[in-house]
Phi, psi and omega in degrees: 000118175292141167275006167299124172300151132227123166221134182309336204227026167107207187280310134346304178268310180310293204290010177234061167034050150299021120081202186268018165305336217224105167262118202065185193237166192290145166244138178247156221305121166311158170280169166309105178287159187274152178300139146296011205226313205093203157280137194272143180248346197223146164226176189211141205222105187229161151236141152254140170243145197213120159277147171142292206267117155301165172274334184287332181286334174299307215269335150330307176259033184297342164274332143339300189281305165000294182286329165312281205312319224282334195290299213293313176290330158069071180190128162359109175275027139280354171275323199253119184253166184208139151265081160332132184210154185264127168292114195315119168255150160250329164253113200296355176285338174257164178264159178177155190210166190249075174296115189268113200253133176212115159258113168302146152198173211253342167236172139342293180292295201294009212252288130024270177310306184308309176281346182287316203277336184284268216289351163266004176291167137246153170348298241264276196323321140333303175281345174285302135025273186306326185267327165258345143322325140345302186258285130047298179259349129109026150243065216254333192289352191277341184262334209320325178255023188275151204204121179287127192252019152156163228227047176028155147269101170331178207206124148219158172257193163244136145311127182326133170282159164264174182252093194259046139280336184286167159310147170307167169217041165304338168260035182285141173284153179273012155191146179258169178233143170203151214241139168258214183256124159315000000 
């Protein structure tokens, strides 16, 4: 026996003993909850480059960088998605990887702020940004030699309508990898 209301008419018929349309007793429906975020209206999309970091330890620490942009950017890290790239080298001995920063955010202004706060970053305000998410995560000796070697100029858009054919995506991972040329 399911504990699922069904009853044809409601509210009604369940409290008045409708028999086997009605299992338990009625309850009425929750609202839907709302995103904490909203609809995202804008996204603002930069890179940081870093020396210092395997592509493998980066792709290891994808919530480091997470946490670095939501700080450094003053916005949720439920907003901020990342791409880890290996950084075009001429010499193959050094490391470096490119992180591709995508922030949601839900107006104008805040789009705004994100990028203002973005073109106002420096190297040094970054790298701290990243050593202490690092340390935060209790991976700080893996960072230990990392050096932001430049700082994107944002981007914003308007945000990707959904799609609402697609599949939920609450469990979407919050970074892809993708390896560039050497």
């Amino acid at each position: 026996v399911s504990t699922t209301q069904v009853c044809w008419n409601g509210r009604d018929q369940c409290e008045n003993q409708c028999g086997v349309w009605c299992v338990g007793s009625w309850q009425e429906l929750l609202p839907p909850t709302p995103s904490p975020v909203g609809t995202p209206e804008f996204i603002v999309t930069g890179d940081l480059t870093f020396d210092g970091i395997t592509y493998e330890t980066a792709l290891a620490s994808v919530d480091v960088f997470v946490a670095a942009v939501a700080t450094l950017y003053e916005v949720d890290e439920s907003l901020v998605t990342v791409e880890i790239s290996q950084a075009r080298r001429r010499r193959l001995d050094d490391a470096g990887v490119v992180v591709t920063y995508t922030i949601e955010v839900e107006t104008a202004e805040k789009a705004a702020s994100v990028s203002a706060l973005s073109e106002d970053s420096s190297t040094e305000d970054v790298s701290t940004a990243v050593k202490t998410a690092a340390t935060e995560a209790g991976v700080d000796e893996e960072f230990a030699d990392v050096e932001t070697t430049a700082v994107g100029t944002p981007t914003t858009a308007v945000a990707p309508e959904p799609d609402d054919d697609a599949p939920a995506t609450e469990d979407a991972p919050a970074a892809t990898a993708s390896e560039g040329s050497s």
